[in-house]
PDB file of N, CA, C and O in Angstrom:
ATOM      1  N   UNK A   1     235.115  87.627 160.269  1.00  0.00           N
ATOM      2  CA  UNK A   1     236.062  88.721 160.297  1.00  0.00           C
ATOM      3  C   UNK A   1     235.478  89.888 159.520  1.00  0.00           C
ATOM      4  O   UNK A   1     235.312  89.767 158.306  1.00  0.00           O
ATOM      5  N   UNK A   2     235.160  91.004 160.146  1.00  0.00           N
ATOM      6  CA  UNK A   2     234.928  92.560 159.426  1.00  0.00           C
ATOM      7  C   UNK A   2     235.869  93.141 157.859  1.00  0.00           C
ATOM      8  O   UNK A   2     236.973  92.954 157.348  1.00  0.00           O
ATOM      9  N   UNK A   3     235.063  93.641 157.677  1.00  0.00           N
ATOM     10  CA  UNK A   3     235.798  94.394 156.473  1.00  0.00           C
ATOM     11  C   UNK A   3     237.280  95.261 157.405  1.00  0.00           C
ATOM     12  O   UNK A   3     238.378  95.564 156.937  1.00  0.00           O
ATOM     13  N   UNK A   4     236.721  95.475 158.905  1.00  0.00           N
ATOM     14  CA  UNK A   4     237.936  96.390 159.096  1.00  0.00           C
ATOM     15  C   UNK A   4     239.168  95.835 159.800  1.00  0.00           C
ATOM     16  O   UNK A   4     240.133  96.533 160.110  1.00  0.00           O
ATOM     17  N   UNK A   5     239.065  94.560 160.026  1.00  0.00           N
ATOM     18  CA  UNK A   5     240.015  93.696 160.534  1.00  0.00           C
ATOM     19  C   UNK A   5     240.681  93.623 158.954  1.00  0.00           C
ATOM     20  O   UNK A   5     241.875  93.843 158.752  1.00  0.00           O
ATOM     21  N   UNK A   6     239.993  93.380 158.189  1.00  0.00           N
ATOM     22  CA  UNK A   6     241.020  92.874 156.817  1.00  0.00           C
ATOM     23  C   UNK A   6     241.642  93.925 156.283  1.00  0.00           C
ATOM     24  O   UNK A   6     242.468  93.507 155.472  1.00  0.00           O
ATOM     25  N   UNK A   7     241.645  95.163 156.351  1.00  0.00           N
ATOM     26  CA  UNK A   7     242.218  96.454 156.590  1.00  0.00           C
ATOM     27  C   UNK A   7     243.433  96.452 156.676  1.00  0.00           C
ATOM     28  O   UNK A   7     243.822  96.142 157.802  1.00  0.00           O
ATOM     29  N   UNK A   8     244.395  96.721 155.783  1.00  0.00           N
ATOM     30  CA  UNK A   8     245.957  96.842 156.270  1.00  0.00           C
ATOM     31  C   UNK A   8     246.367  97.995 157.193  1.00  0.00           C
ATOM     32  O   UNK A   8     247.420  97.966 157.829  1.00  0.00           O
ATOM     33  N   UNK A   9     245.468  99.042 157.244  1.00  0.00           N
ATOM     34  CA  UNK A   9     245.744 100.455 158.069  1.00  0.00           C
ATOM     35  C   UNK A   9     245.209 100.183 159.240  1.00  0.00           C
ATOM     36  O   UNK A   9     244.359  99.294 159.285  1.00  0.00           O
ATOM     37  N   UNK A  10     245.641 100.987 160.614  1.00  0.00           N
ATOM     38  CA  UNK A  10     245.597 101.112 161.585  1.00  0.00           C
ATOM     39  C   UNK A  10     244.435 101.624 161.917  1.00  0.00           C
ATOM     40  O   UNK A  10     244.269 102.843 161.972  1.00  0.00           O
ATOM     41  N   UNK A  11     243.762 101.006 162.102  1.00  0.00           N
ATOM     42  CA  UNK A  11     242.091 101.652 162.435  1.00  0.00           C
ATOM     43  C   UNK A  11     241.859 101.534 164.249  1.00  0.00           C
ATOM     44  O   UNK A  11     242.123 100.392 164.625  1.00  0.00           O
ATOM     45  N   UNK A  12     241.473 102.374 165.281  1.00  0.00           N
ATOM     46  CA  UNK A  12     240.638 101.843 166.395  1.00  0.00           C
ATOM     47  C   UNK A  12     239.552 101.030 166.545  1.00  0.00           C
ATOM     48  O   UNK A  12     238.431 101.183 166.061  1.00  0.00           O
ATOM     49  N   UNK A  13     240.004 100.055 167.326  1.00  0.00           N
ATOM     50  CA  UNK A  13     238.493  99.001 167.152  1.00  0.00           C
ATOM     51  C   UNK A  13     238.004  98.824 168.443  1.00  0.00           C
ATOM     52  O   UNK A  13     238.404  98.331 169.498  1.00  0.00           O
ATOM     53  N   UNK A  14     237.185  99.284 168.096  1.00  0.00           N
ATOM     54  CA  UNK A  14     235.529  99.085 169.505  1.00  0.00           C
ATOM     55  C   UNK A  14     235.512  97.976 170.124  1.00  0.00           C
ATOM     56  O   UNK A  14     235.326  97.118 169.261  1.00  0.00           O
ATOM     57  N   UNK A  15     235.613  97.427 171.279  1.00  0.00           N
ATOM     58  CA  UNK A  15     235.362  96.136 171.999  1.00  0.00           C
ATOM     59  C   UNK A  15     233.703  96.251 171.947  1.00  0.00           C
ATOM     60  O   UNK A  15     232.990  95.248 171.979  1.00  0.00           O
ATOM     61  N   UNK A  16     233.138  97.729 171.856  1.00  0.00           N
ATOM     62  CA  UNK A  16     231.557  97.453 172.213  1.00  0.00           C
ATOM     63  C   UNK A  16     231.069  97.854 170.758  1.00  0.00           C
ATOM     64  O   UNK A  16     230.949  99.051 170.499  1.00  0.00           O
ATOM     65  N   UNK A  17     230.712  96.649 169.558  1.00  0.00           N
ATOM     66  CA  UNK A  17     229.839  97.247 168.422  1.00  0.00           C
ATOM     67  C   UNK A  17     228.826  97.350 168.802  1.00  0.00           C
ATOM     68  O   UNK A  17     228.384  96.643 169.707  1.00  0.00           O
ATOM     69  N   UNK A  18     227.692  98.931 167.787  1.00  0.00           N
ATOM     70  CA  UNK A  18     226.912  99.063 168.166  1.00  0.00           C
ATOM     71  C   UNK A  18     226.087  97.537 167.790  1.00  0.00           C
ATOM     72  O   UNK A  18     226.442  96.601 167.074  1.00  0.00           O
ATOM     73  N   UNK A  19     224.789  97.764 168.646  1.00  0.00           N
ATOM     74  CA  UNK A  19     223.897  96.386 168.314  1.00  0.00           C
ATOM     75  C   UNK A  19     223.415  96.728 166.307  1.00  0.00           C
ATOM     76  O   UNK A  19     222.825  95.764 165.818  1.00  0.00           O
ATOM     77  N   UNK A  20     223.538  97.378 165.772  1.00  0.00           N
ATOM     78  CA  UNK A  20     222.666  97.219 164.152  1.00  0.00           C
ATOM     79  C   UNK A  20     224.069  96.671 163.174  1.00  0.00           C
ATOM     80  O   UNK A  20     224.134  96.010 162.138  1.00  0.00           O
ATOM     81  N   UNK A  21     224.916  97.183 163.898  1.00  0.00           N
ATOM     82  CA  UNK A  21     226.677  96.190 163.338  1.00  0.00           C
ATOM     83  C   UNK A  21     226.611  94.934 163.678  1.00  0.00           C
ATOM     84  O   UNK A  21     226.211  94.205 162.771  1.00  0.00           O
ATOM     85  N   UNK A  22     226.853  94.441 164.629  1.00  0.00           N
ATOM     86  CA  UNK A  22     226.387  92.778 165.016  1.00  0.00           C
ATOM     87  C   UNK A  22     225.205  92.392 164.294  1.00  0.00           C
ATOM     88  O   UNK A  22     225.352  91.477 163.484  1.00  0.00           O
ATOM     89  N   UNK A  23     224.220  92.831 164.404  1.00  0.00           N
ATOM     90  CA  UNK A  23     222.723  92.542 163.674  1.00  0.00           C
ATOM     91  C   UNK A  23     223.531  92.530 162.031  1.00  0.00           C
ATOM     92  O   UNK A  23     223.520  91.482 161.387  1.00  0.00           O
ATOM     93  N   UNK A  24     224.008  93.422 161.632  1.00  0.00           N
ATOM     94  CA  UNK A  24     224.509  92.656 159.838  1.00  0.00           C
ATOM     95  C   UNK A  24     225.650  92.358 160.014  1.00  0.00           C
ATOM     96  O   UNK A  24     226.290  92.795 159.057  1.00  0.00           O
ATOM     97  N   UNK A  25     226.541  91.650 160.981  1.00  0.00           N
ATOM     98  CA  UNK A  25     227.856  90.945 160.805  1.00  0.00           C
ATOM     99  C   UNK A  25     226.985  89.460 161.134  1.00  0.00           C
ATOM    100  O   UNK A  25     227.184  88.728 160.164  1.00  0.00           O
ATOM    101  N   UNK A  26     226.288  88.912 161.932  1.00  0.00           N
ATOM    102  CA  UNK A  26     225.076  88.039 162.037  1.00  0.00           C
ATOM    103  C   UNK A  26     224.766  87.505 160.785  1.00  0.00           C
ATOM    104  O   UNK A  26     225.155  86.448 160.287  1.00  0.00           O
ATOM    105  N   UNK A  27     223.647  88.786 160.112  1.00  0.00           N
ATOM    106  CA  UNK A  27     222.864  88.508 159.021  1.00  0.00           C
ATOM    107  C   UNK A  27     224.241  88.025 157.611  1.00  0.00           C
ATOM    108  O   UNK A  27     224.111  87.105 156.803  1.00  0.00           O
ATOM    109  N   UNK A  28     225.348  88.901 157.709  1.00  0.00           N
ATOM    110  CA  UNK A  28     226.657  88.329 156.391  1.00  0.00           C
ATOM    111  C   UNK A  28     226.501  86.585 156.792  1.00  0.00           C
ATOM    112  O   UNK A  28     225.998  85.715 156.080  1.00  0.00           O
ATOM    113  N   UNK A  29     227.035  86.449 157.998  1.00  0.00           N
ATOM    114  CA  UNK A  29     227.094  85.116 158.160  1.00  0.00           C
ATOM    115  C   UNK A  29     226.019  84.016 157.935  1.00  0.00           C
ATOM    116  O   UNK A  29     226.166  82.874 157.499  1.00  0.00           O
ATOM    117  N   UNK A  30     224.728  84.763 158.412  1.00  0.00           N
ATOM    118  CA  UNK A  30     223.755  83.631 157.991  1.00  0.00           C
ATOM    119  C   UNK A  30     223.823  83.195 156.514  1.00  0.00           C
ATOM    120  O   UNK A  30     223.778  82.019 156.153  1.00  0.00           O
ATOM    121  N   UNK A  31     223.973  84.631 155.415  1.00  0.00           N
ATOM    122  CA  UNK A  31     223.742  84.553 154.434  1.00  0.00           C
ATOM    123  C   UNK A  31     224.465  83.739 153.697  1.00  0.00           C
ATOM    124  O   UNK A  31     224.124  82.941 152.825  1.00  0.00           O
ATOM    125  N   UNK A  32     225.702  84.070 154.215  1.00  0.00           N
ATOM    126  CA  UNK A  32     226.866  83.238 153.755  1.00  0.00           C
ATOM    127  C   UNK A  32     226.689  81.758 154.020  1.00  0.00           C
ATOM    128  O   UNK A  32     226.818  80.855 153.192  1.00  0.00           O
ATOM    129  N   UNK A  33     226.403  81.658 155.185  1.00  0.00           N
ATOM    130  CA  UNK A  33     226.506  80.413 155.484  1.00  0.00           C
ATOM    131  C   UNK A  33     225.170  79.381 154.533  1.00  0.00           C
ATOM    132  O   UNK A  33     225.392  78.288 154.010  1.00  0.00           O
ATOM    133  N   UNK A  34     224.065  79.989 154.534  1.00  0.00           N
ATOM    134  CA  UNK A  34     222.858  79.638 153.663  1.00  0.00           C
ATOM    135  C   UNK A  34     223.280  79.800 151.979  1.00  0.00           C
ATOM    136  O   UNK A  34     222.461  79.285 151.218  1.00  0.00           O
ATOM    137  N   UNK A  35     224.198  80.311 151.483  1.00  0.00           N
ATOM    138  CA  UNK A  35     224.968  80.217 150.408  1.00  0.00           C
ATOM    139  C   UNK A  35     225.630  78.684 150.397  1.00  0.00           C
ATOM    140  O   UNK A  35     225.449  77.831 149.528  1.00  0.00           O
ATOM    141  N   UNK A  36     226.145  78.612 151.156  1.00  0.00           N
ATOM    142  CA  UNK A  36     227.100  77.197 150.877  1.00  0.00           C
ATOM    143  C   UNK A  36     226.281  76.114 150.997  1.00  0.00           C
ATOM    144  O   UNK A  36     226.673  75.091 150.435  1.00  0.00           O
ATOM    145  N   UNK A  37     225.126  76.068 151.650  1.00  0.00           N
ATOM    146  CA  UNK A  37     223.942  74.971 151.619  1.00  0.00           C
ATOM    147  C   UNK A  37     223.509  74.938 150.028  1.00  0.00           C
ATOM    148  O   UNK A  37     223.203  73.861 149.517  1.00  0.00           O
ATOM    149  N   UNK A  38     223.498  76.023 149.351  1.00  0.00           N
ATOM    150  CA  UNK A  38     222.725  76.439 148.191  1.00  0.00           C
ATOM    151  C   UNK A  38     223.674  75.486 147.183  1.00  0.00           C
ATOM    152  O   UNK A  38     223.380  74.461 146.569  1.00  0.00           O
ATOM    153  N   UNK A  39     224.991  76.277 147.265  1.00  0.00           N
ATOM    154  CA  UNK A  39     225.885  75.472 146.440  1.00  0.00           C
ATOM    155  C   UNK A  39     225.956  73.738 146.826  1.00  0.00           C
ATOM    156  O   UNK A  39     225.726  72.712 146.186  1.00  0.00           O
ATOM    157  N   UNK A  40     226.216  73.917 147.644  1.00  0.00           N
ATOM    158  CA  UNK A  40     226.323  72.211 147.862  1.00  0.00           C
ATOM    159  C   UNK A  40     224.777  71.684 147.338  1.00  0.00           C
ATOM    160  O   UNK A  40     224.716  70.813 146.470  1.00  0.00           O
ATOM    161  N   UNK A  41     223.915  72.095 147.748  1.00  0.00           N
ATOM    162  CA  UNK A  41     222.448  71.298 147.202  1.00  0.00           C
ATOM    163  C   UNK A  41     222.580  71.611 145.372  1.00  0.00           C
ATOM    164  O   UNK A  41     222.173  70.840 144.504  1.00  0.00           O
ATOM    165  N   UNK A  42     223.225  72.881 145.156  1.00  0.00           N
ATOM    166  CA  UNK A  42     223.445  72.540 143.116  1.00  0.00           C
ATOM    167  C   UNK A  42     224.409  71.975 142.947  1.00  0.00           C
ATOM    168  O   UNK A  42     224.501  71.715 141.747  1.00  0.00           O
ATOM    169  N   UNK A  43     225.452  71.517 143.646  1.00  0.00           N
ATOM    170  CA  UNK A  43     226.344  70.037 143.270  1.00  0.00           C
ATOM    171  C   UNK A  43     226.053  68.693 143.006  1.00  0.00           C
ATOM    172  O   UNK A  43     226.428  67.814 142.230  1.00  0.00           O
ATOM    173  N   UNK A  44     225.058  68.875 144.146  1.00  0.00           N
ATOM    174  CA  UNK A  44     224.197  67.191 144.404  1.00  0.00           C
ATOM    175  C   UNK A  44     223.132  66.902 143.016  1.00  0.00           C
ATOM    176  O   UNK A  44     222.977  65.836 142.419  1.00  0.00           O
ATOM    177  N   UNK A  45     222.392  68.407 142.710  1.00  0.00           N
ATOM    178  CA  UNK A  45     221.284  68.241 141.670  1.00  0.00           C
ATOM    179  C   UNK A  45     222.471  67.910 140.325  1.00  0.00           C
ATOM    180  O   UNK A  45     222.306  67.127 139.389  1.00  0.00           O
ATOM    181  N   UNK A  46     223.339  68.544 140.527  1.00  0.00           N
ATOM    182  CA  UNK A  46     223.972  68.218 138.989  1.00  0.00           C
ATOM    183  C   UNK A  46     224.069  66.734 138.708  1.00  0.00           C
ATOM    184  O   UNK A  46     224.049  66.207 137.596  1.00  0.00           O
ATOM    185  N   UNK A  47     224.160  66.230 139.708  1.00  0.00           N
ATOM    186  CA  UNK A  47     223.939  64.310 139.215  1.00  0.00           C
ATOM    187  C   UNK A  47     223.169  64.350 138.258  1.00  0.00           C
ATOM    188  O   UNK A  47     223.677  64.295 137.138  1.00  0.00           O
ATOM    189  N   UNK A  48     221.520  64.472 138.401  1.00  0.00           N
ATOM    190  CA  UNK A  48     220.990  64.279 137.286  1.00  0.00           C
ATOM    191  C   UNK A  48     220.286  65.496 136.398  1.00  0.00           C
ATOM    192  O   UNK A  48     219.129  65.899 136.283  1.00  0.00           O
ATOM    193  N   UNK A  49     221.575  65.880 135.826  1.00  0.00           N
ATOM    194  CA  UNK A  49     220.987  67.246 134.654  1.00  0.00           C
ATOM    195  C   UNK A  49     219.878  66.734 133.992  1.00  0.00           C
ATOM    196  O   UNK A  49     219.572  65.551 133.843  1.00  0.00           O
ATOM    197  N   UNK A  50     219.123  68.045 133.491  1.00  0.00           N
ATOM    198  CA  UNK A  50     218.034  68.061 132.338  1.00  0.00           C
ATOM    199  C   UNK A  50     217.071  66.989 133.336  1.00  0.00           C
ATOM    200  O   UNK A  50     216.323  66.165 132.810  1.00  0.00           O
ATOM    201  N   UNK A  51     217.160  67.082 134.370  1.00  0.00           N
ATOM    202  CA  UNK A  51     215.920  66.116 135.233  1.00  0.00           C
ATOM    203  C   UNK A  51     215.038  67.232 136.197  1.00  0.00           C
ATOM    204  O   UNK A  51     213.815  67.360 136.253  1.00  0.00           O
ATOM    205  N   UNK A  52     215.953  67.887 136.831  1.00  0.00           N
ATOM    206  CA  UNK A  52     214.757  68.832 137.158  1.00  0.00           C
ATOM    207  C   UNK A  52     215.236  70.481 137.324  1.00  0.00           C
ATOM    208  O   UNK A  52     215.885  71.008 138.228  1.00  0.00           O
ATOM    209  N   UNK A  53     214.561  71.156 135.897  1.00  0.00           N
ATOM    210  CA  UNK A  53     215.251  71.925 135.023  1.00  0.00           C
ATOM    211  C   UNK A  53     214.384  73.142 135.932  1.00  0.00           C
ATOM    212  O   UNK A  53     214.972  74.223 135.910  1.00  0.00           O
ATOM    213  N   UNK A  54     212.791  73.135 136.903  1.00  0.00           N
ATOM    214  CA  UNK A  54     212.864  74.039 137.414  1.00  0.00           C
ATOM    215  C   UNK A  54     213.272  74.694 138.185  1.00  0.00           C
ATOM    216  O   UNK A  54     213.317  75.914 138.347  1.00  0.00           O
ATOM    217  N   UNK A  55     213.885  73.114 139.173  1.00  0.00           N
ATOM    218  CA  UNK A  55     214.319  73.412 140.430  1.00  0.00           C
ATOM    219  C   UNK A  55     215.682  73.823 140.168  1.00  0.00           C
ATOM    220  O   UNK A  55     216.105  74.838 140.723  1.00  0.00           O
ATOM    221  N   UNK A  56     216.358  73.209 139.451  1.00  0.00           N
ATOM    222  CA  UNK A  56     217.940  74.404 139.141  1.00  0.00           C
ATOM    223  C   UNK A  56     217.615  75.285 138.515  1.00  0.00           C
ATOM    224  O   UNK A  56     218.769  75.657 138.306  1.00  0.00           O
ATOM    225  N   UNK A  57     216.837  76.234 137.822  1.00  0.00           N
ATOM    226  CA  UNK A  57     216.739  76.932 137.576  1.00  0.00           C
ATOM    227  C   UNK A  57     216.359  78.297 139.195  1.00  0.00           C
ATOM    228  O   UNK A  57     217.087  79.237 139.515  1.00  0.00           O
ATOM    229  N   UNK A  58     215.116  77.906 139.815  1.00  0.00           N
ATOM    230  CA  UNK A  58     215.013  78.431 141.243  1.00  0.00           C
ATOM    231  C   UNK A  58     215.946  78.624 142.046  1.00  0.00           C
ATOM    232  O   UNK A  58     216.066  79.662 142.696  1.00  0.00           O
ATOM    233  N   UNK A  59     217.226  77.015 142.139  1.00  0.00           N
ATOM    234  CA  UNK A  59     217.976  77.328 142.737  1.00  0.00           C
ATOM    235  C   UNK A  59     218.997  78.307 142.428  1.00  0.00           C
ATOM    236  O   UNK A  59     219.533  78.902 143.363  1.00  0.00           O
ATOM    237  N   UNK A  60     219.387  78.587 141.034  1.00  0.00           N
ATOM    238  CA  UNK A  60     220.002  79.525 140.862  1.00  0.00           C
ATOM    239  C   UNK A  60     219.685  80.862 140.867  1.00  0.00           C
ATOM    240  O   UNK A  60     220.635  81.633 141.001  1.00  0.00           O
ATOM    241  N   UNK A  61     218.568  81.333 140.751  1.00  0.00           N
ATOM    242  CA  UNK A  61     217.941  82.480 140.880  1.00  0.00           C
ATOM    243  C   UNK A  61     218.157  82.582 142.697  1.00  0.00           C
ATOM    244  O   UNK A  61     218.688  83.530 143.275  1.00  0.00           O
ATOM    245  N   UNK A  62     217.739  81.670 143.180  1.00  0.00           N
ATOM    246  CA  UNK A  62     217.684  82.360 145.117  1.00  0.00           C
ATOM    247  C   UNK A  62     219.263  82.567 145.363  1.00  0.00           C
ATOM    248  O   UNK A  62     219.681  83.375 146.192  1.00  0.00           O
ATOM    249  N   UNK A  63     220.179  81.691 144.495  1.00  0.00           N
ATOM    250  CA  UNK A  63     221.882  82.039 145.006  1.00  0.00           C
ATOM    251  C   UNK A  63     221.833  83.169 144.879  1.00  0.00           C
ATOM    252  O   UNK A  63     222.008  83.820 145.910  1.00  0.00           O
ATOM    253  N   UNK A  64     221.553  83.998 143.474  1.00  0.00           N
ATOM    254  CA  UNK A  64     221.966  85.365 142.686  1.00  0.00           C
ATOM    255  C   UNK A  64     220.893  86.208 143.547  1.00  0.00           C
ATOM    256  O   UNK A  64     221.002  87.395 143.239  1.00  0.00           O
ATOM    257  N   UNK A  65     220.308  86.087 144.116  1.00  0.00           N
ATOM    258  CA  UNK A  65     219.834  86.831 145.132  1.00  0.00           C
ATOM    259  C   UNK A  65     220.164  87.080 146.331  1.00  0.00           C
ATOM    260  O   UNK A  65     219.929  88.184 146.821  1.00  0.00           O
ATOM    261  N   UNK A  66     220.762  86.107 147.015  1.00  0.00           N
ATOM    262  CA  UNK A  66     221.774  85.676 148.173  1.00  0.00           C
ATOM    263  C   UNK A  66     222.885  86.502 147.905  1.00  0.00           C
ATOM    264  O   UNK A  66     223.022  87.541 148.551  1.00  0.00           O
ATOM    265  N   UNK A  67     223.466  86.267 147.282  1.00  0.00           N
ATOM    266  CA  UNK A  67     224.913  86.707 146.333  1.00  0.00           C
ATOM    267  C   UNK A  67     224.542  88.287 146.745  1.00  0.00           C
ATOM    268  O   UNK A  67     225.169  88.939 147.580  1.00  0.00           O
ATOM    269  N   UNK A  68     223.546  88.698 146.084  1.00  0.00           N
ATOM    270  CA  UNK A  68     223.319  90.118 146.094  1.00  0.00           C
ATOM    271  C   UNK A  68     223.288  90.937 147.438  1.00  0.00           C
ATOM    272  O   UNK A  68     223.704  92.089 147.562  1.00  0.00           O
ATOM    273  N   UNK A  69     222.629  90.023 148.601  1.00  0.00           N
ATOM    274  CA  UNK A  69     222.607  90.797 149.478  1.00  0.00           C
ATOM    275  C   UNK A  69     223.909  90.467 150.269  1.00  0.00           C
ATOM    276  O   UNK A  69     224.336  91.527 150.726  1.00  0.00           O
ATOM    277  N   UNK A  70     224.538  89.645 150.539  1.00  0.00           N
ATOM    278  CA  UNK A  70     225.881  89.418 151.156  1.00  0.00           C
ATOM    279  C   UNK A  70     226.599  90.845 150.308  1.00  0.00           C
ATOM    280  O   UNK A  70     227.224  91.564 151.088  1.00  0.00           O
ATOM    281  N   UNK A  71     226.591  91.216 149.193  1.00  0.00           N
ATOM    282  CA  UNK A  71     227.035  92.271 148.802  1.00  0.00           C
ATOM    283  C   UNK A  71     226.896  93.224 149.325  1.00  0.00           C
ATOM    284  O   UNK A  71     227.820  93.846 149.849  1.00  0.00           O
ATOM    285  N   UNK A  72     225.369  93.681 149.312  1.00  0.00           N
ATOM    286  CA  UNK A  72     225.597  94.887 149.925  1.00  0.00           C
ATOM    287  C   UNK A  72     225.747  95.150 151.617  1.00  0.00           C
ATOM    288  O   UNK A  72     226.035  96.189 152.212  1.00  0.00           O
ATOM    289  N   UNK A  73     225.388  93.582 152.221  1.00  0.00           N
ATOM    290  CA  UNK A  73     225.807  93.839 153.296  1.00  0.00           C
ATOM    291  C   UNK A  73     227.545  94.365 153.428  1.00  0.00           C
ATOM    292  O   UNK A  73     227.929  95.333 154.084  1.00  0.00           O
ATOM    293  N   UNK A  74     228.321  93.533 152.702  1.00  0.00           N
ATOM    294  CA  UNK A  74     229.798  93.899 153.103  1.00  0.00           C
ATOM    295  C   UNK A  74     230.244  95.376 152.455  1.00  0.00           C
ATOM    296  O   UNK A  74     231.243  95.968 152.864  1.00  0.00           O
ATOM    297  N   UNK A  75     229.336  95.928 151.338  1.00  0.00           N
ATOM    298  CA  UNK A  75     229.115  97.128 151.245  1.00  0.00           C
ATOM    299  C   UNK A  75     228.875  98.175 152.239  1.00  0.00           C
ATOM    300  O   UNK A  75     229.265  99.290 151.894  1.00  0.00           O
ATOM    301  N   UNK A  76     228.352  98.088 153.334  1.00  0.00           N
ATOM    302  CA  UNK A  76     227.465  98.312 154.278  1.00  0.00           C
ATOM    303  C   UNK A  76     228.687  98.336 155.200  1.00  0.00           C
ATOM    304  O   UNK A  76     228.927  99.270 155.965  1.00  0.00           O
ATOM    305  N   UNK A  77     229.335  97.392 155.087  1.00  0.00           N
ATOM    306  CA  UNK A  77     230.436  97.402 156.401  1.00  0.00           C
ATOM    307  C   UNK A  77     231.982  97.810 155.952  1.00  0.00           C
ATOM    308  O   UNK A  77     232.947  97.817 156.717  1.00  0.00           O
ATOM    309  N   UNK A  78     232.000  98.097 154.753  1.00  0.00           N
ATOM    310  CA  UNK A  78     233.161  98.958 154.105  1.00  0.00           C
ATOM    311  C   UNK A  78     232.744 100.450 154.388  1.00  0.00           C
ATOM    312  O   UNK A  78     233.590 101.177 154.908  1.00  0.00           O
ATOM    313  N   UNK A  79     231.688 100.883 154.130  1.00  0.00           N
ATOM    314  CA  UNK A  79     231.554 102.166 154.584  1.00  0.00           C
ATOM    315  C   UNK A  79     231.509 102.309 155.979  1.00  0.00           C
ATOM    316  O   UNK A  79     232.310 103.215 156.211  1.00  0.00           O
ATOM    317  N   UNK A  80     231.079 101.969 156.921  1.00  0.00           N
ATOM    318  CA  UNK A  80     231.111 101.784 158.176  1.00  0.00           C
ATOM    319  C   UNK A  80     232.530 102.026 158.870  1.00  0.00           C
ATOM    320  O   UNK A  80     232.894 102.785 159.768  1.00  0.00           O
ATOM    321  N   UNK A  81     233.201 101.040 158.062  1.00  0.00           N
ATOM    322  CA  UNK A  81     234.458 101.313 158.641  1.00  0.00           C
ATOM    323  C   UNK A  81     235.305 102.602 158.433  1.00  0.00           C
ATOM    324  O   UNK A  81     236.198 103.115 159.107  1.00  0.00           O
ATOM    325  N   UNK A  82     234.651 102.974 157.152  1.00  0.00           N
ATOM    326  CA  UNK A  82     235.625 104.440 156.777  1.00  0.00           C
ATOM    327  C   UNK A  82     235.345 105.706 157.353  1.00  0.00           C
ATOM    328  O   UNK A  82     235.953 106.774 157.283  1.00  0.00           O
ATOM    329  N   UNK A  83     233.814 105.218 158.208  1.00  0.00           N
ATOM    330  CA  UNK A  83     233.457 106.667 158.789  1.00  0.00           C
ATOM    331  C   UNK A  83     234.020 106.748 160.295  1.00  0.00           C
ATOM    332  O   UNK A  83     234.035 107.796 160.940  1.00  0.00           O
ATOM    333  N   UNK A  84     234.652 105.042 160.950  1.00  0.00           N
ATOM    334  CA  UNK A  84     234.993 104.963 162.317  1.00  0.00           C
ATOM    335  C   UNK A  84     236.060 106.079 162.486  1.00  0.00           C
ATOM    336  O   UNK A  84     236.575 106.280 163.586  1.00  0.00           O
TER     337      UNK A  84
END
C-alpha cells in the first residue's frame, strides 16, 4: 500500500503509475521484505549470545542500512504524492 492510499485526503489515483514509481514501490517491498529475513535470522542467532559476536554485529549494521533505505524510499513516495 502507497504512502497515498494511507492518506486520509482525497487524492486522484492513476490506474497507470509511471514505470520509476513501481520500480521503488517494488524495491520498498523487496527491502522490506529482506528486513524481516534479517530480523528473523537475529532472533535465531540470539540462541547463542557472545558466540558469534561478528556476525551479529554485521547483521546489525546491514539492518541499519536496510532500515535506512526503506526510509528514504517511503520518503520518496511521500513527496511524490504531494506533487500528484
Amino acid at each position: 500500500m502507497s504512502v497515498c492510499e494511507n492518506n486520509n485526503s482525497v487524492q486522484p489515483q492513476h490506474h497507470h503509475q509511471p514505470a520509476q514509481q513501481q520500480q521503488q514501490q517494488q524495491s520498498t517491498q523487496s527491502i522490506a521484505d529482506y528486513l524481516a529475513q534479517l530480523l528473523k535470522d537475529r532472533k535465531q542467532l540470539a540462541a547463542f549470545p557472545n558466540v558469534f559476536n561478528h556476525v551479529e554485529r554485521l547483521l546489525d549494521e546491514v539492518m541499519l542500512m536496510y532500515m535506512g533505505m526503506e526510509l528514504r524510499f517511503e520518503f520518496r513516495e511521500e513527496l511524490a504524492c504531494r506533487n500528484v
